[in-house]
ROVEXDREN-741124 format. One record per residue (C-alpha): residue in one letter; x, y, z; residue number from 1. Coordinates in steps of 0.001 Angstrom, whole numbers, plus 500000, padded with zeros to 6 digits. Layout:
REM ROVEXDREN-741124
(pt "a",(X,Y,Z),NUM)
...
***
This chain:
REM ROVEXDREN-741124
(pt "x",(770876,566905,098492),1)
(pt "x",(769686,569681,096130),2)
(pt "x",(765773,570533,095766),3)
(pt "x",(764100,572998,093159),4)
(pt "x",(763149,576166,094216),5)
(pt "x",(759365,575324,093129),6)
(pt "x",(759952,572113,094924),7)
(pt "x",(761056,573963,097815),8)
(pt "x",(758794,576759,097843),9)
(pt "x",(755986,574252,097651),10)
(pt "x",(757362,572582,101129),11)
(pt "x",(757144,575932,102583),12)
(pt "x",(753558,576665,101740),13)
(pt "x",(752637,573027,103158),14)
(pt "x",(754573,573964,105941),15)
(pt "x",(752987,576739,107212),16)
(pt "x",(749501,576898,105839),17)
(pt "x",(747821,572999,106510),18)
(pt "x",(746680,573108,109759),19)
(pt "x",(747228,569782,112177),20)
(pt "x",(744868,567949,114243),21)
(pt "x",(746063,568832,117880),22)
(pt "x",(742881,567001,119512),23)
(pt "x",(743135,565238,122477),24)
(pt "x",(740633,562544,124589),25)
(pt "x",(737170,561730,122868),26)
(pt "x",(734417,563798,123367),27)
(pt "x",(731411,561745,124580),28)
(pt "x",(729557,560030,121815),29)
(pt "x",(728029,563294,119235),30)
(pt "x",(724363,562648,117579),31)
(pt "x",(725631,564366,114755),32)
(pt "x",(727066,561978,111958),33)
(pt "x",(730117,564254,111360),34)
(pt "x",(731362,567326,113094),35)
(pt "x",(734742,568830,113982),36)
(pt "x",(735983,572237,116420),37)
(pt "x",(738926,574185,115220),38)
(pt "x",(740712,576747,116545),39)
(pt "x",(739635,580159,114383),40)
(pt "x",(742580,581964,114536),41)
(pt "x",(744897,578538,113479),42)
(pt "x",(742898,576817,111654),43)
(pt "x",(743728,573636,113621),44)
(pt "x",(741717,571013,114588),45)
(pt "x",(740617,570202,118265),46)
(pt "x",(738040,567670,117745),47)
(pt "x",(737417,565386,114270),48)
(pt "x",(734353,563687,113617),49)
(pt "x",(734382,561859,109919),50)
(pt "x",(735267,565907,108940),51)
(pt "x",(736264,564864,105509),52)
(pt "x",(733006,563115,104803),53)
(pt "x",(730738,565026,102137),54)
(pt "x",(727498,565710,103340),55)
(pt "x",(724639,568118,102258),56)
(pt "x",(724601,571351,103882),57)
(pt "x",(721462,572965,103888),58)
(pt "x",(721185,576556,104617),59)
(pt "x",(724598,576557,106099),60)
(pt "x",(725241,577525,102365),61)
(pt "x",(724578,580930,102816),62)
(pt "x",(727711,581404,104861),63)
(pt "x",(729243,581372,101225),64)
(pt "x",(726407,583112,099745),65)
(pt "x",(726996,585961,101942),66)
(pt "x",(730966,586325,101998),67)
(pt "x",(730552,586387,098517),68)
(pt "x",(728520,589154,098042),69)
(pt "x",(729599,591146,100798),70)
(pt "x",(733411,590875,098858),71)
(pt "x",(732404,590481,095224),72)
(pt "x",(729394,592987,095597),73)
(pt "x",(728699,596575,096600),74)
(pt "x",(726566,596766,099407),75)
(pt "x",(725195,599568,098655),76)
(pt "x",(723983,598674,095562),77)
(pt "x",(720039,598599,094773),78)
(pt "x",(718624,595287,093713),79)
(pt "x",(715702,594762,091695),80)
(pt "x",(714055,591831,092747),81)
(pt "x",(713904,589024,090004),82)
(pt "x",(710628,586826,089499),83)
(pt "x",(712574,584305,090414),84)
(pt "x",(713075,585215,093975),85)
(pt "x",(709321,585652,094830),86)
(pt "x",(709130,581521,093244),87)
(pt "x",(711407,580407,095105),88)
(pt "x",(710309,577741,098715),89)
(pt "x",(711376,577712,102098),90)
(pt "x",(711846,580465,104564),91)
(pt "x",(712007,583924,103095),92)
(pt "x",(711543,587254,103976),93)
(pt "x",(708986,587853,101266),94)
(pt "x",(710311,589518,098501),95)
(pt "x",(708247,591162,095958),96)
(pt "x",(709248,591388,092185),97)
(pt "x",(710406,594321,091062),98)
(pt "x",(710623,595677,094661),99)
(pt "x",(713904,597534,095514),100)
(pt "x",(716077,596583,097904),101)
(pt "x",(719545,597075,099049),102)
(pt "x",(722276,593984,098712),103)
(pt "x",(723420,594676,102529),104)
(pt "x",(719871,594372,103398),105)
(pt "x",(719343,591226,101291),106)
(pt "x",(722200,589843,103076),107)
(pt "x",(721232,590778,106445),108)
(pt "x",(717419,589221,105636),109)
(pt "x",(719786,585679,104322),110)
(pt "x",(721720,585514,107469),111)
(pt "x",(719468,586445,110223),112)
(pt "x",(716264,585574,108423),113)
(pt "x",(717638,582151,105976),114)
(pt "x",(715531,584038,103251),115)
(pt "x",(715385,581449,100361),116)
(pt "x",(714399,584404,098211),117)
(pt "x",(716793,586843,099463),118)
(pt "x",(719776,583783,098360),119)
(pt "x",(718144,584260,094753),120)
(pt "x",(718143,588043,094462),121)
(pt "x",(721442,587663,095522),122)
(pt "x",(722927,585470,092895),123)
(pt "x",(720681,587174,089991),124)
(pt "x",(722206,590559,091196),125)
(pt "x",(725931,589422,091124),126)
(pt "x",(726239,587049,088266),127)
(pt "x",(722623,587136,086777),128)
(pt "x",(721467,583535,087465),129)
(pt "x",(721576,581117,089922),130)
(pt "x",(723892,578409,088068),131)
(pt "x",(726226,581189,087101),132)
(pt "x",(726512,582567,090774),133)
(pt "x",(726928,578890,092098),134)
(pt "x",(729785,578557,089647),135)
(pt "x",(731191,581681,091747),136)
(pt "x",(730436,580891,094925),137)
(pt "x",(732801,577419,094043),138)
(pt "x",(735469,578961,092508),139)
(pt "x",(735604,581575,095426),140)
(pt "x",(735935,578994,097789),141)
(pt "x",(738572,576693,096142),142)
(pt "x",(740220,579813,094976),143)
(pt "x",(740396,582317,097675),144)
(pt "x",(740089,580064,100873),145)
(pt "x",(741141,576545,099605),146)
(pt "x",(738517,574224,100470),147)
(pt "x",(738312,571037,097932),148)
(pt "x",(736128,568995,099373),149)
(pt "x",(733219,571607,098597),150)
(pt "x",(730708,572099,095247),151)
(pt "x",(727438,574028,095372),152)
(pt "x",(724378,574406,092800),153)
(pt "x",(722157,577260,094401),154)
(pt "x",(722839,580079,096554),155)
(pt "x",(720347,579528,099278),156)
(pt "x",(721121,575253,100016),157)
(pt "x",(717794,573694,099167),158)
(pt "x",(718073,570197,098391),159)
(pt "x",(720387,569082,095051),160)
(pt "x",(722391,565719,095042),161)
(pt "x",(725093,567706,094201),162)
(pt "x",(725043,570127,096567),163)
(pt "x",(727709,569022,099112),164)
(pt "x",(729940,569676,101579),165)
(pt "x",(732150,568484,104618),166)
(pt "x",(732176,569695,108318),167)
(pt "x",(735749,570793,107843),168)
(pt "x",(735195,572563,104347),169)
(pt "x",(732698,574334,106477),170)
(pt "x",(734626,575394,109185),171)
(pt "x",(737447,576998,107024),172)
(pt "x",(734713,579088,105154),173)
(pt "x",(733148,580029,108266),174)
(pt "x",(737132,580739,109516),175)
(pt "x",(737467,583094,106495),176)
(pt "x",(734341,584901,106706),177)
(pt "x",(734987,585318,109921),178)
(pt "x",(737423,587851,109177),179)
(pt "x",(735331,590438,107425),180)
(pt "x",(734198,592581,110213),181)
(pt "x",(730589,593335,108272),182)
(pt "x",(729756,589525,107599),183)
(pt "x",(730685,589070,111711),184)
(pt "x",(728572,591928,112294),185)
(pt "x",(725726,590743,110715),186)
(pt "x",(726002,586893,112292),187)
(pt "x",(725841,588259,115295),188)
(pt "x",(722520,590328,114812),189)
(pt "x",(719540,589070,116949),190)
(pt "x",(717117,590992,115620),191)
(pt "x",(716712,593644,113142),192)
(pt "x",(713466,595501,111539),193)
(pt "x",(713125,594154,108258),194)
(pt "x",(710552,597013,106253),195)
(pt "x",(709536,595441,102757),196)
(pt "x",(707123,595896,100012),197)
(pt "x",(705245,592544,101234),198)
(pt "x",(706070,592296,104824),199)
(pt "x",(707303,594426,107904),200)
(pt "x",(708051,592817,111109),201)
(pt "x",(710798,592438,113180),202)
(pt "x",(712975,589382,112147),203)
(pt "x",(714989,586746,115151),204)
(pt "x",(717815,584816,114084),205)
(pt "x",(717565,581875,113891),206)
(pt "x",(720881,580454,115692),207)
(pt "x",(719268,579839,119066),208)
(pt "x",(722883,579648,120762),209)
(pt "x",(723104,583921,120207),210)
(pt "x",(720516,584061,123159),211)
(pt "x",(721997,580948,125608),212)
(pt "x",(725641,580058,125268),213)
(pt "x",(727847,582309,126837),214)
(pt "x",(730147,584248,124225),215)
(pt "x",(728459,583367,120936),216)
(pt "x",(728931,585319,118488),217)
(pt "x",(726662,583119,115486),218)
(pt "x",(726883,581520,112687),219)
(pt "x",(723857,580207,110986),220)
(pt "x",(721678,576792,111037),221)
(pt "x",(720310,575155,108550),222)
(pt "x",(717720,571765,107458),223)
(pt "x",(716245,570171,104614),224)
(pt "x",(715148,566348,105340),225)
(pt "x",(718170,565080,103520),226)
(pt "x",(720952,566889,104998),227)
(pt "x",(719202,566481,108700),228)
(pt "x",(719609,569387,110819),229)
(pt "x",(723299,571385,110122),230)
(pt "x",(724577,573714,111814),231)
(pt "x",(727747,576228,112173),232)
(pt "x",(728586,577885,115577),233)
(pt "x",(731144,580283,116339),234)
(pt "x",(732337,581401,120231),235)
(pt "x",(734640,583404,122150),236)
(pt "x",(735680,583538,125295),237)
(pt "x",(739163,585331,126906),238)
(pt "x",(740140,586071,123768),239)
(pt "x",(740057,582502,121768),240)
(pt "x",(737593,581734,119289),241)
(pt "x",(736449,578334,118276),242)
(pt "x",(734325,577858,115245),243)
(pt "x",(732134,574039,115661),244)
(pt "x",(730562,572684,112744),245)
(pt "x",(727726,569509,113240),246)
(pt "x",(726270,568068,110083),247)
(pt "x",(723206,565313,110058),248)
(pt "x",(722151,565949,113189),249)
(pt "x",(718570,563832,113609),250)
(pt "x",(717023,567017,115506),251)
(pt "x",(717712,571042,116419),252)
(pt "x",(718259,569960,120005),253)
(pt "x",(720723,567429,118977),254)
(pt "x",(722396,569604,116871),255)
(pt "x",(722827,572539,119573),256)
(pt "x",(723645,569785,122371),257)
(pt "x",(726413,568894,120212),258)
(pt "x",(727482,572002,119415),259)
(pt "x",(727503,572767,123257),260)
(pt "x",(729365,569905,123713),261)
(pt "x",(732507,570677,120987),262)
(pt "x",(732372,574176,122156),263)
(pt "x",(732638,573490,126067),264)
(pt "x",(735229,570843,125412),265)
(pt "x",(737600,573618,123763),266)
(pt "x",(737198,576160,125871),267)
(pt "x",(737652,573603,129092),268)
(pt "x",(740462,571902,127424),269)
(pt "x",(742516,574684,125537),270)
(pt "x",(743620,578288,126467),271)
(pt "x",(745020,581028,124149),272)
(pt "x",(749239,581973,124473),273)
(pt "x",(750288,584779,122748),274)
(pt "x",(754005,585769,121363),275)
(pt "x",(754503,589336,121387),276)
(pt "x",(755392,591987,118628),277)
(pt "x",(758757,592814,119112),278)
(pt "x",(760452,589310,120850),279)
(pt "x",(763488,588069,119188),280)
(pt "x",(764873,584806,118274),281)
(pt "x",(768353,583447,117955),282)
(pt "x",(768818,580986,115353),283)
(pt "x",(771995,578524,116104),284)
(pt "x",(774108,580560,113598),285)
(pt "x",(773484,583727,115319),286)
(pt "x",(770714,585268,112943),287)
(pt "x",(768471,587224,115427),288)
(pt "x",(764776,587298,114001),289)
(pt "x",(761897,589423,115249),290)
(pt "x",(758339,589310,115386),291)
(pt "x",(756401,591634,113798),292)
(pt "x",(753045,591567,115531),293)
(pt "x",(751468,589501,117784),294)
(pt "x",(750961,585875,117007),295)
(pt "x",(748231,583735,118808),296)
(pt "x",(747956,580050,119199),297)
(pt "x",(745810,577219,121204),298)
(pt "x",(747413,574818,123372),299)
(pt "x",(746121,572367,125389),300)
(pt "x",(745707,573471,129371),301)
(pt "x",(748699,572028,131355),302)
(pt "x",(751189,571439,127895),303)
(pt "x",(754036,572510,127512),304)
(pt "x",(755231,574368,124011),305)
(pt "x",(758649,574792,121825),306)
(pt "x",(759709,577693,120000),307)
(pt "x",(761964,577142,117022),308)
(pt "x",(763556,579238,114607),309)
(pt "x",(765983,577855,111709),310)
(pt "x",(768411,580072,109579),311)
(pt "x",(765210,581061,107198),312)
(pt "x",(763298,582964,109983),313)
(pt "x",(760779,579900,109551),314)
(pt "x",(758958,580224,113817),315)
(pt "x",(756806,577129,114618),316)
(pt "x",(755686,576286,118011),317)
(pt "x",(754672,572972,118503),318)
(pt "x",(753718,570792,121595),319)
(pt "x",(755132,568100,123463),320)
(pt "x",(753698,565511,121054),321)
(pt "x",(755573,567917,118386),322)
(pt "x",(751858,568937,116889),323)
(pt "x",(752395,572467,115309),324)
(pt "x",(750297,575073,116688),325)
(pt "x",(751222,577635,115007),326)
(pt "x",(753834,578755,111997),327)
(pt "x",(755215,582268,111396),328)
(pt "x",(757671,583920,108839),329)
(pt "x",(760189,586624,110769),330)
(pt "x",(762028,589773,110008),331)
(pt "x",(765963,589502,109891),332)
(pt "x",(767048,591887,112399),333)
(pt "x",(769872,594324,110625),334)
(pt "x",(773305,594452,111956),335)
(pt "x",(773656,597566,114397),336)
(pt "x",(776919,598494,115277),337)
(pt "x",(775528,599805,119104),338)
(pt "x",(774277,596022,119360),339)
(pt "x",(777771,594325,120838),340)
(pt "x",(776059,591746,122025),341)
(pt "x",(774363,590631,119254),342)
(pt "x",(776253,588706,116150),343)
(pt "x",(774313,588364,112916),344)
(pt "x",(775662,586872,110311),345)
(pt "x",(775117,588550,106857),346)
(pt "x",(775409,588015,103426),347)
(pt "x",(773869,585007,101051),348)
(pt "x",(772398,582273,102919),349)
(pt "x",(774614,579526,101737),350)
(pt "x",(773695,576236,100300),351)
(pt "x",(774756,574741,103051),352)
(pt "x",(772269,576969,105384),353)
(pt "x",(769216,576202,102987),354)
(pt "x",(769576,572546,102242),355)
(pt "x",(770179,572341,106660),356)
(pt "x",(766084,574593,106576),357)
(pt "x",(764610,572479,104332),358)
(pt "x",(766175,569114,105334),359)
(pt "x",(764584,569812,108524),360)
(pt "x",(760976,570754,106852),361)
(pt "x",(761126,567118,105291),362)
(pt "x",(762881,565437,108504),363)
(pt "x",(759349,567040,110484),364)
(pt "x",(757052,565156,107884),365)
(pt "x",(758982,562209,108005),366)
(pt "x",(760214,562019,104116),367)
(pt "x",(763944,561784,105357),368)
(pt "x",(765515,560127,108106),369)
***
């Protein structure tokens, strides 16, 4: 059987990059009306709650708010603060027009603080309203991380019919932010002196679990009456991270119990297994592959993992219900003459070799038998 190469190349992609539900046993019944843990470094999912249902997010918006300015902006830059801001409701940190201010501090008063008005000063600073930053903010999520389920009006989450969501759009923003080291910085912030034209104090975030569950490390809660109380949690402990997302929970203490209850489920039920830079693989033809760097993945406690490699240097682990955990590309270790031992077989991979790689790609999902 002969496939394009776009046809192909589009397998590939699916292949490695759509992460799998590896979830085991239910959880005991969540308040929340959807939710869902993944693993941060995968992507995967360890516990699904209605994930893909849309939902408003509240103030869980500024996860994007922030990630967005922190990669489309210049901190450093000095923001004048719009009349808009200061008209804006909800929390803020009590901006004052025309009062300078930097954009990292502006960020660091949205995530710690939830400043409404910060969200505003924001968006006016970047794209110069608050419609054309929203327009941003969407096509930086469907664009750069991939999220579809996902379309925001305002930078700051207040209330708009179609401002919406879903728990697992969420968690895959939160899993991207989550790698720029300043955004995780400022998450994790309990405090910080905030020194402003209309109001100095010291500022508390408002994620509750920073202070009480052991290895926290934020991300941000939000509310308005018809989203419910939302709320985005990341932890780490012994090396794995888990990010937990709860939307529509009827209370804060239902939404943290929950969150307490996803979190302590992965950690109790899954452990982190690393492969190491450097460890080879022998395809059935002989090719020898090598890893690069390290590669993590979450298993299940007391499950037992493959390794394969096929003839493209495609590595997927998966588990004994053959759920991937994890997907790799390798290196193609060069023929050495001082390596007697080792046979690699060079030249073209043959048409035989890639229609036998991708055969087994669609023989995984079930298209061929």
């Amino acid at each position: 059987m002969r496939f394009s190469k776009l046809f192909i190349c589009f397998l590939t992609m699916y292949y490695l990059f759509i992460p799998l539900p590896i979830y085991g046993e239910e959880l005991a019944s969540l308040h929340s009306e959807t939710a869902v843990l993944i693993d941060a470094t995968s992507g995967n999912i360890l516990y699904d709650q209605d994930s893909q249902q849309k939902m408003y997010p509240a103030s869980i918006t500024k996860i994007v708010t922030a990630i967005v300015a922190i990669e489309k902006g210049n901190v450093d830059d000095i923001v004048v603060v719009p009349k808009e801001a200061t008209e804006v409701i909800g929390t803020r940190v009590y901006l004052v027009e025309d009062e300078e201010v930097s954009l990292l501090t502006l960020i660091q008063g949205l995530l710690i603080n939830s400043g409404n008005d910060a969200g505003t000063a924001i968006a006016h600073h970047i794209s110069g309203s608050e419609e054309a930053f929203a327009l941003e903010m969407n096509r930086f999520i469907h664009d750069e991380i991939g999220v579809s389920q996902t379309n925001f009006t305002n930078p700051h989450g207040l209330f708009d019919e179609n401002h919406i969501t879903t728990a697992y759009d969420m968690a895959k923003i939160t899993q991207y932010a989550l790698e720029n080291e300043l955004f995780r910085e400022i998450v994790a912030m309990k405090e910080m002196e905030w020194k402003g034209e209309g109001w100095e104090t010291t500022i508390y975030n408002h994620h509750r679990m920073l202070w009480d569950y052991e290895g926290a490390t934020g991300v941000k809660n939000g509310f308005v009456r018809k989203s419910g109380y939302t709320l985005v949690t990341s932890a780490e402990r012994d090396g794995m991270e888990l990010i937990a997302v709860t939307l529509n929970s009827p209370s804060a203490s239902h939404a943290y119990e929950d969150t307490a209850m996803l979190l302590d489920y992965g950690f109790d039920s899954y452990e982190l297994h690393t492969l190491e830079a450097g460890e080879k693989f022998k395809t059935d033809t002989k090719k020898i592959f090598q890893l690069n760097d390290d590669v993590h993945y979450v298993q299940k406690k007391g499950e037992k993992s493959n390794v394969y490699v096929n003839d493209s240097g495609l590595l997927r682990v998966v588990d004994e219900n053959n759920n991937r955990l994890m997907s790799s590309i390798l290196e193609l270790v060069e023929t050495k003459k001082s390596d007697e031992d080792v046979i690699i077989e060079e030249g073209e991979e043959s048409e035989e070799d890639s229609n036998s790689f991708f055969y087994r790609i669609l023989s995984y999902f079930g298209w061929v038998s």
